[in-house]
Wavefront OBJ file of the C-alpha trace (Angstrom):
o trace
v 132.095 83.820 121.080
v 131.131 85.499 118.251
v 133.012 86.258 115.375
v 132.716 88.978 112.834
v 133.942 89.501 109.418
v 133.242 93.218 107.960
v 134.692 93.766 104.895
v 133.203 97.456 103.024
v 129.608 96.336 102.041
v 130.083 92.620 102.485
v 129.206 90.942 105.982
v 129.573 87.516 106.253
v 128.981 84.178 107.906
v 129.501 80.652 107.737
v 126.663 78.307 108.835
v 128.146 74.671 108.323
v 129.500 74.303 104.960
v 127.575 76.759 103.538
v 128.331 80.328 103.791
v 125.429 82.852 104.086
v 126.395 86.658 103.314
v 124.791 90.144 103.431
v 125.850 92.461 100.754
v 124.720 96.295 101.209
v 122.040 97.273 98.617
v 120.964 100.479 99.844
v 120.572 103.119 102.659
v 119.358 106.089 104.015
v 116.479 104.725 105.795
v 114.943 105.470 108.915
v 113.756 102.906 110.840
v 112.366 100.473 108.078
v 110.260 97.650 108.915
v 109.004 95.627 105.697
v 109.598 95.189 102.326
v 107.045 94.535 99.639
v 106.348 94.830 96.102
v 103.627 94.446 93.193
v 102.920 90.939 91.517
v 105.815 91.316 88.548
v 107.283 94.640 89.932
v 110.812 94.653 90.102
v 111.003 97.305 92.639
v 111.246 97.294 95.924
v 108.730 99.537 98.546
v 110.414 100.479 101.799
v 107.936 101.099 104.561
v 109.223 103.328 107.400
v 107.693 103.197 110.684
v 106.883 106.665 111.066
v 104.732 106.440 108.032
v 107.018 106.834 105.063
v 106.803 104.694 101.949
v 109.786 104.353 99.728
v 110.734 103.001 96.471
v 114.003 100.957 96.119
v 114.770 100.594 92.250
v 116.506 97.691 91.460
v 119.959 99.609 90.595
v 120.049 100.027 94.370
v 118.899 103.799 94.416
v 115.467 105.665 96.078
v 113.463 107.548 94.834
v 113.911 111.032 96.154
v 110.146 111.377 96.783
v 108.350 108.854 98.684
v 105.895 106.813 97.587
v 103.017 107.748 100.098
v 103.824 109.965 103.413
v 100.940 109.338 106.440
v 101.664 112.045 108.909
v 101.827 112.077 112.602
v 97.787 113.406 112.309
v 97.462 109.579 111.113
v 100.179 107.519 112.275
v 100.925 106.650 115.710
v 104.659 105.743 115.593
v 107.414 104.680 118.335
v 107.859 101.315 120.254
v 105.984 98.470 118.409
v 103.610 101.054 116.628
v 103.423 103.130 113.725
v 103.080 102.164 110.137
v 103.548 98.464 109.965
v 102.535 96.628 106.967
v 102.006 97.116 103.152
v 100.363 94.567 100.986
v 99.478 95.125 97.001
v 96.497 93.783 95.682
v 97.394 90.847 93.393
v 95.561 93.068 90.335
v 97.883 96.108 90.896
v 99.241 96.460 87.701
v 95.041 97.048 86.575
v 93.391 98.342 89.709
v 96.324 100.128 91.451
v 94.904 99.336 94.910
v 97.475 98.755 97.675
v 96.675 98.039 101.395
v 98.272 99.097 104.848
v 98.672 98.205 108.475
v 98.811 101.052 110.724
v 98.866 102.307 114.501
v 96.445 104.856 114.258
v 97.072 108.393 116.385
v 94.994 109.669 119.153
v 93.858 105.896 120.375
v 96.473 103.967 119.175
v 93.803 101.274 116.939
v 95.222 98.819 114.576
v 93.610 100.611 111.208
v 93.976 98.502 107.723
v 93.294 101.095 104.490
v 93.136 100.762 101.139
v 94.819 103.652 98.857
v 95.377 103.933 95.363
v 98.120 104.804 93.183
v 98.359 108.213 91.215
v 98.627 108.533 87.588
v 102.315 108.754 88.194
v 103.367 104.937 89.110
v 106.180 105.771 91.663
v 103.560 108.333 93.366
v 100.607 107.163 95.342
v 97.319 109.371 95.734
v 97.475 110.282 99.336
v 93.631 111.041 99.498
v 92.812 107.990 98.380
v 92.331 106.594 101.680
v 89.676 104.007 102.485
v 89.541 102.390 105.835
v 88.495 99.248 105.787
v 88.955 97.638 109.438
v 89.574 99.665 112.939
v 90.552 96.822 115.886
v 91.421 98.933 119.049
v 94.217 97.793 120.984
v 94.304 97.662 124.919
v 97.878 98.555 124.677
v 100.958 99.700 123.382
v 102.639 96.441 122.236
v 102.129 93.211 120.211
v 100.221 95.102 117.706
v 101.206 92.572 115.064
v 101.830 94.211 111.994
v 102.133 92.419 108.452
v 99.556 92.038 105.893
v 99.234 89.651 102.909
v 97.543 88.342 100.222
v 97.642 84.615 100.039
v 97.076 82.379 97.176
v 93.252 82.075 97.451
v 93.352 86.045 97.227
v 92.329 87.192 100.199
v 94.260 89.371 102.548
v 95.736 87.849 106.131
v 96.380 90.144 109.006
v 98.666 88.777 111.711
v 96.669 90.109 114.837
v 99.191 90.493 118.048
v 97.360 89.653 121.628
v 96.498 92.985 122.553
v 99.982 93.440 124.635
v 101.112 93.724 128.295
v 102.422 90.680 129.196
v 100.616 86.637 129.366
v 97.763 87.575 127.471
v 96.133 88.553 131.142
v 92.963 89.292 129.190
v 92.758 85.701 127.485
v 91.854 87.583 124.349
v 93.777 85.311 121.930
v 91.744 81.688 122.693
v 88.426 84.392 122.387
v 86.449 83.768 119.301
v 85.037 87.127 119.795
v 88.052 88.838 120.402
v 89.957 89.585 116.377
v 93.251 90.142 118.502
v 96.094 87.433 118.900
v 94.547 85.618 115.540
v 94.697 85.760 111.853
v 92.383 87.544 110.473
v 90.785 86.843 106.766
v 88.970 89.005 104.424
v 88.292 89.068 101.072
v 88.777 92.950 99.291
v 87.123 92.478 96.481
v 83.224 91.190 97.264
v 81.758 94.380 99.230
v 83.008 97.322 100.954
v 84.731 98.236 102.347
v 85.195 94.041 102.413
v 83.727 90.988 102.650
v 84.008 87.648 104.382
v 85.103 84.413 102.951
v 82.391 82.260 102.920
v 85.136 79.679 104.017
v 86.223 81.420 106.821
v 85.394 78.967 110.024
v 83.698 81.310 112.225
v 81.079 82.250 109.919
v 77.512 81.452 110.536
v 78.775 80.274 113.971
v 79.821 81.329 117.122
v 82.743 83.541 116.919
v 83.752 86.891 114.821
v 83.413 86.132 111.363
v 86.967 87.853 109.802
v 88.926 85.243 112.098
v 90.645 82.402 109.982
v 92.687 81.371 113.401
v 93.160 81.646 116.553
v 95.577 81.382 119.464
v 98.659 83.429 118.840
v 100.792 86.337 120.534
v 102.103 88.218 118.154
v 102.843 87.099 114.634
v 104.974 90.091 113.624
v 106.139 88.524 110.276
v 104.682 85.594 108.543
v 105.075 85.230 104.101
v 103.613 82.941 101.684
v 105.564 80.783 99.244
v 105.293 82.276 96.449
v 105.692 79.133 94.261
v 103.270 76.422 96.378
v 101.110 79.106 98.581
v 102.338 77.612 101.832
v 102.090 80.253 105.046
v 105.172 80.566 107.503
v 104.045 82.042 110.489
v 106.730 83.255 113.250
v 105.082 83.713 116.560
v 107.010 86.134 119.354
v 107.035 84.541 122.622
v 106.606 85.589 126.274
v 109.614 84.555 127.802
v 110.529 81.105 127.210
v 109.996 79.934 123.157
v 110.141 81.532 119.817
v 108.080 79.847 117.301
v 107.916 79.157 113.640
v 104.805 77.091 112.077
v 103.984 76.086 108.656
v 100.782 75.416 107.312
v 100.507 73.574 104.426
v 98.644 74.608 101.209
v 96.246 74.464 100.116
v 95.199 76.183 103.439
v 92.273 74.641 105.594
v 89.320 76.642 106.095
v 88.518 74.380 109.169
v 89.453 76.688 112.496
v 92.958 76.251 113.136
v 94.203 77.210 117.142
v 97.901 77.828 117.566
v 97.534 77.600 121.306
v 99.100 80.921 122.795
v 97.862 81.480 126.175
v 97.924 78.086 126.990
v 101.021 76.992 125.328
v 104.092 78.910 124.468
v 104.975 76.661 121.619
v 105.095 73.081 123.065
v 105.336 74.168 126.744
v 102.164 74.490 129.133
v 101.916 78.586 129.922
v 98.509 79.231 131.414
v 95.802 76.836 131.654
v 93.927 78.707 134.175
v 90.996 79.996 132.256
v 89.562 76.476 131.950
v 89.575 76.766 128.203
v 92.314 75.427 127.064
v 92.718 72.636 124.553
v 94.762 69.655 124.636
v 97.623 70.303 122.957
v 97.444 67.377 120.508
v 93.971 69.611 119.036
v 96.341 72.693 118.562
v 99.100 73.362 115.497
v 102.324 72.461 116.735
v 104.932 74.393 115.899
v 107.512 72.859 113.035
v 110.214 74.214 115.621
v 111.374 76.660 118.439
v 114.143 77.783 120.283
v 114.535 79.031 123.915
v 116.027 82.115 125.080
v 119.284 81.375 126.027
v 122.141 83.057 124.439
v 121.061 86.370 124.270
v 117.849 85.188 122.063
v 114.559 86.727 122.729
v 112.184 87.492 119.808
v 111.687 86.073 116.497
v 111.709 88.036 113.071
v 110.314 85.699 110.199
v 111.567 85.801 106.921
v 110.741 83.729 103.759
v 110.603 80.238 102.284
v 113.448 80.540 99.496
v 112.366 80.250 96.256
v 115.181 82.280 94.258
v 117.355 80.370 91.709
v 120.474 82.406 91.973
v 121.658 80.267 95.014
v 121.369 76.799 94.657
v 122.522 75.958 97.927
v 119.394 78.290 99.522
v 117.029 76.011 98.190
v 114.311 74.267 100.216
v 115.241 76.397 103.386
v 113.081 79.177 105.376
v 115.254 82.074 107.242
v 114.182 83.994 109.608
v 116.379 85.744 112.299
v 116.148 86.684 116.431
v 115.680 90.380 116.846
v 118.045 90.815 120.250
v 120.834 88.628 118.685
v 120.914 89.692 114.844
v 121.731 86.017 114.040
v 120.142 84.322 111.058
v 118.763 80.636 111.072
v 117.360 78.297 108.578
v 115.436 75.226 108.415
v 116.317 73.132 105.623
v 113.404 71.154 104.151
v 111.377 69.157 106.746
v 113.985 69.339 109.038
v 113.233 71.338 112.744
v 116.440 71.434 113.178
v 117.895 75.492 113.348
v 121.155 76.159 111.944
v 122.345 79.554 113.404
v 124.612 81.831 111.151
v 126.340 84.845 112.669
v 125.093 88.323 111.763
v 126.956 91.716 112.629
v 125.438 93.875 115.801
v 122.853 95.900 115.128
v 118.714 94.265 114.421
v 116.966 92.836 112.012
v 113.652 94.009 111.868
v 112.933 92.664 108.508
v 113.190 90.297 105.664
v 111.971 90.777 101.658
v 112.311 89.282 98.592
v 111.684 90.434 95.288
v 109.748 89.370 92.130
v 112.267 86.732 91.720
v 112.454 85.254 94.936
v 115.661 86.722 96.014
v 116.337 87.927 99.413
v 116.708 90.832 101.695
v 117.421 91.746 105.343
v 116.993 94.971 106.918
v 119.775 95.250 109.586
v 119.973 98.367 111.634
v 118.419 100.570 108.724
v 120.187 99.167 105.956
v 119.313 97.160 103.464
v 121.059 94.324 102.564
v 120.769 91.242 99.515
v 121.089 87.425 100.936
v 123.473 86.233 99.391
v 125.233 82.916 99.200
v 129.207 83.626 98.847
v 130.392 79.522 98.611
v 130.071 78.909 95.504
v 132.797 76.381 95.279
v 135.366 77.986 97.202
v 137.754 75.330 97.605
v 137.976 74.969 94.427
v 141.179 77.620 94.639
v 143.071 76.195 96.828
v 143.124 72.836 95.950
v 144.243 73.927 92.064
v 147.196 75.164 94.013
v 146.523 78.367 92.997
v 146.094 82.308 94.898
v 145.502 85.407 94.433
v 146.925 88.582 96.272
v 146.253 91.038 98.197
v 142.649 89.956 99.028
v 140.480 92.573 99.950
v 142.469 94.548 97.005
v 142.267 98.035 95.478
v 143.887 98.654 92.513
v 145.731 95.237 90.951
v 145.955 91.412 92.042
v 148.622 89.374 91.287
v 148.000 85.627 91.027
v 149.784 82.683 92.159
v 150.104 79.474 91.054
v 152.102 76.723 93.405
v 151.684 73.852 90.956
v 151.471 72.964 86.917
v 148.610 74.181 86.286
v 148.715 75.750 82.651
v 145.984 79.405 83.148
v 144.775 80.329 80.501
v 142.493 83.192 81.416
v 140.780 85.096 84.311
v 137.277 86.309 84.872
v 135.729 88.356 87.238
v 131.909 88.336 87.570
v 129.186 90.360 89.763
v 126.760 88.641 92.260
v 124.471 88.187 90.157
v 127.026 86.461 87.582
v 127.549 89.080 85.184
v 131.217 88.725 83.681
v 132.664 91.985 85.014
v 136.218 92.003 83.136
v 138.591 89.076 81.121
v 142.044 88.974 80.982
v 143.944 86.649 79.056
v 147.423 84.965 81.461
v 148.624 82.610 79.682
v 152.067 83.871 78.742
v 152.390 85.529 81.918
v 154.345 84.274 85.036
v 153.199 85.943 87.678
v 149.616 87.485 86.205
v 148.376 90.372 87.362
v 144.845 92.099 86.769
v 144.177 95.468 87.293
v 140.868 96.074 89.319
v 140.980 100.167 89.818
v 137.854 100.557 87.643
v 135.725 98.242 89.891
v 133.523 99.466 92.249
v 133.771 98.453 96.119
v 132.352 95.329 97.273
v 132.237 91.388 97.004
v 133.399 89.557 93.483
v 133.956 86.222 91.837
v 137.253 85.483 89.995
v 137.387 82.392 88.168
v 140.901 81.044 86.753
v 140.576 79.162 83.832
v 143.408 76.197 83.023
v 144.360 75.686 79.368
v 142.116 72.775 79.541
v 138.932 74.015 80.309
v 138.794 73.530 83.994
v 137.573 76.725 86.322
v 138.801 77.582 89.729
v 136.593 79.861 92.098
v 137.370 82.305 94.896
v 136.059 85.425 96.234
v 137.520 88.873 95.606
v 136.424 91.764 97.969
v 137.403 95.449 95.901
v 137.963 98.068 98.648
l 1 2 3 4 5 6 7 8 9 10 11 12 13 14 15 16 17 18 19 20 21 22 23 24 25 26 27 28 29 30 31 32 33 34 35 36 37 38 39 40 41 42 43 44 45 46 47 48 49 50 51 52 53 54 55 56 57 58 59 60 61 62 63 64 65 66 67 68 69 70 71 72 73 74 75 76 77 78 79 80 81 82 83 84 85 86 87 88 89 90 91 92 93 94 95 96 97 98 99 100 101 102 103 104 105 106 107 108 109 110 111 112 113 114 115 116 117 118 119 120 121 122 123 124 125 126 127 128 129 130 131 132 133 134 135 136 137 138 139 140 141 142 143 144 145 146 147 148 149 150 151 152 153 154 155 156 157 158 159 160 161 162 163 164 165 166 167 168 169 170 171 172 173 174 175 176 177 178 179 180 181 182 183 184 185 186 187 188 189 190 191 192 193 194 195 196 197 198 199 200 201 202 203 204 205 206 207 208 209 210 211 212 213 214 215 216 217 218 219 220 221 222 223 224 225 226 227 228 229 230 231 232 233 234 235 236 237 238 239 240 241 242 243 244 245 246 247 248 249 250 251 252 253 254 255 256 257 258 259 260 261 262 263 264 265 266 267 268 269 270 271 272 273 274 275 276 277 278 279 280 281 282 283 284 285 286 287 288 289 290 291 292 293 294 295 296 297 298 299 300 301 302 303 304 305 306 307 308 309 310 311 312 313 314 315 316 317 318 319 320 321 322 323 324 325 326 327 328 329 330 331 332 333 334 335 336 337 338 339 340 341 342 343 344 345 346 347 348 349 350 351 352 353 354 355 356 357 358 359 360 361 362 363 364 365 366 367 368 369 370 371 372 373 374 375 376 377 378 379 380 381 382 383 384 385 386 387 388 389 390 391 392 393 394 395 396 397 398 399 400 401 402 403 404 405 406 407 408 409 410 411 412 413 414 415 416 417 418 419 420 421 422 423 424 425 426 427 428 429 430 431 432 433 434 435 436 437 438 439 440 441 442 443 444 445 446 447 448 449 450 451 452 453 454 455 456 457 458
């Protein structure tokens, strides 16, 4: 059974000994579905589905006027289409170019455009436009979506199958065929692009903007940002959800991630005679089936933050139908599954710094990691009361411990407020000036020694 703990803007979870948590950041949103942001940019940009662009400053408020609006004359939007991805050119800051995915209206094509930014930085120039790529799309779904630049500067598109249902059209083991691969082009040799020189297809058999083939729809995949490896989360059909990692510095040798043939390690549909063994096919670093409720895959990103220790060396990601987080920690294929409230998560982000975000049901919340040696409390002998709290806290202490002080601090470890105790017997600290949401308060004994626990401010 699942179990829930909701407390104002804090939702949290425990996954082993570690405890994951979501802390609101911001809202108002309508149906969001990534996150990105400029090379050293400490905002955030918000795209909506229906073809909105927002900016998400890092005090947690938007910017009453969007950053670019694509109407319903340009954007396609409902089911798995609409605007989709957003992807700044690694020279932003010089050339303010920016790039996006999108389901474009009347025929429902995959469209990738360049646009530039206006002389105002939080407004972009809306007849900028310059499409660069048109794929049409058989159908409705598995349109794919995100768009990145990876470390060899070039931009990846994740390329869905085309849609309906098995791939009845074999289009993703067809060289000729850009949908169910990952495409690769490079922005900044011709226009409207050009085409690695690395890229395996080229001078060959095959179309040359495909760096790989074989998949079904890689709704999210991410780049460390610190080594340049790609994450790649592959929606199944009905029976696997798939993550793969490939290594940087990334081959330029055609890579085939097997999709119709293989649904991650199982056999799906060999009948078109084409199929390669699996052994000559990237194997997925893990899956998991569809039991419990669990039915598509939303990638997320390698962590490379330092405000959470205990986050390091793991990739999250999440399962659409269930809202429940997972991580792999280091080489491991093991998944450990954390709890997540209802609702979906459509989306992960991180900012300049590494730090992550989730997108749950429209809002946007930080990942945040609320251990932080909890235990520490208790086994001092010491409390704290009432806990969530309003106004004042009154703390407890079962043992000898000689306190000294108290400190509360932010999230982000900012000390919040100080209040000497140590002639007090029962101390109390009043909290009425605090604004709602999730807190560290650290006791301090008279000889040096700290004592953590969480405080939640209603």
């Amino acid at each position: 059974m699942k179990k829930l703990l909701l407390f104002i803007s804090f939702i949290a979870f425990s996954a082993n000994s570690q405890t994951v948590s979501l802390q609101s950041f911001a809202t108002g949103f309508s149906s969001p579905v990534e996150i990105a942001h400029p090379v050293g940019d400490a905002r955030l940009f918000v795209v909506q589905q229906g073809g909105i662009i927002k900016i998400l400053n890092p005090s947690g408020v938007v910017n009453a006027t969007p950053f670019l609006t694509l109407t319903s004359a340009t954007v396609l939007s409902g089911g798995e289409r609409g605007l989709l991805g957003l992807a700044f050119h690694p020279n932003y800051a010089t050339n303010g170019f920016f790039y996006v995915n999108y389901t474009r209206a009347g025929d429902g094509a995959t469209v990738i455009a360049r646009y530039s930014v206006s002389a105002n930085p939080d407004i972009a120039d809306a007849t900028s436009a310059m499409v660069l790529l048109t794929i049409a799309q058989p159908a409705i779904n598995h349109n794919g979506g995100t768009i990145k630049f990876g470390p060899d500067g070039f931009l990846y598109i994740g390329m869905g199958d085309g849609g309906f249902g098995g791939d009845p059209d074999n289009r993703a083991q067809n060289i000729n065929d850009n949908l169910g691969k990952m495409l690769r082009i490079d922005v900044d040799s011709a226009s409207p692009y050009g085409i690695p020189s690395t890229n395996p297809y080229v001078g060959v058999a095959g179309n040359d903007e495909i760096w790989a083939i074989g998949l079904r729809n890689p709704w999210k995949f991410s780049f460390n940002r610190l080594n340049g490896d790609l994450w790649i989360a592959d929606v199944g059909q009905s029976a696997a959800e798939e993550i793969n990692k490939i290594a940087s510095p990334l081959p330029n040798t055609a890579l085939n991630f097997g999709w119709r043939c293989f649904e991650g390690s199982l056999t799906y549909d060999t009948s078109a005679g084409d199929c390669p063994g699996f052994a000559s096919t990237v194997a997925p670093v893990t899956q998991y089936g569809h039991g419990s409720g669990r039915c598509s895959i939303t990638g997320g990103y390698f962590y490379t933050g330092t405000m959470y220790p205990n986050f390091a060396n793991k990739y999250f990601f999440a399962d659409y139908c269930t809202a429940e987080i997972g991580y792999l920690s280091g080489t491991s294929s093991t998944i450990t599954w954390a709890l997540n409230p209802a609702g979906s998560i459509t989306t992960f982000g991180e900012d300049m710094n590494g730090e992550l975000y989730a997108i749950v049901s429209g809002t946007i919340y930080k990942t945040i990691d609320s251990s932080l040696g909890m235990n520490d409390f208790n086994k001092a002998g010491l409390s704290f009361y009432p806990n969530p709290a309003k106004t004042e806290i009154f703390i407890k202490n079962e043992t000898e411990t000689a306190v000294s002080n108290v400190k509360i601090f932010d999230l982000a470890g900012k000390l919040i407020l100080t209040k000497s105790v140590a002639n007090e017997a029962t101390p109390s600290i009043v909290i009425g000036a605090l604004s709602s949401g999730l807190y560290l308060i650290s006791i301090e004994d008279l000889t040096g020694n700290q004592y953590k626990s969480k405080l939640i401010v209603e």
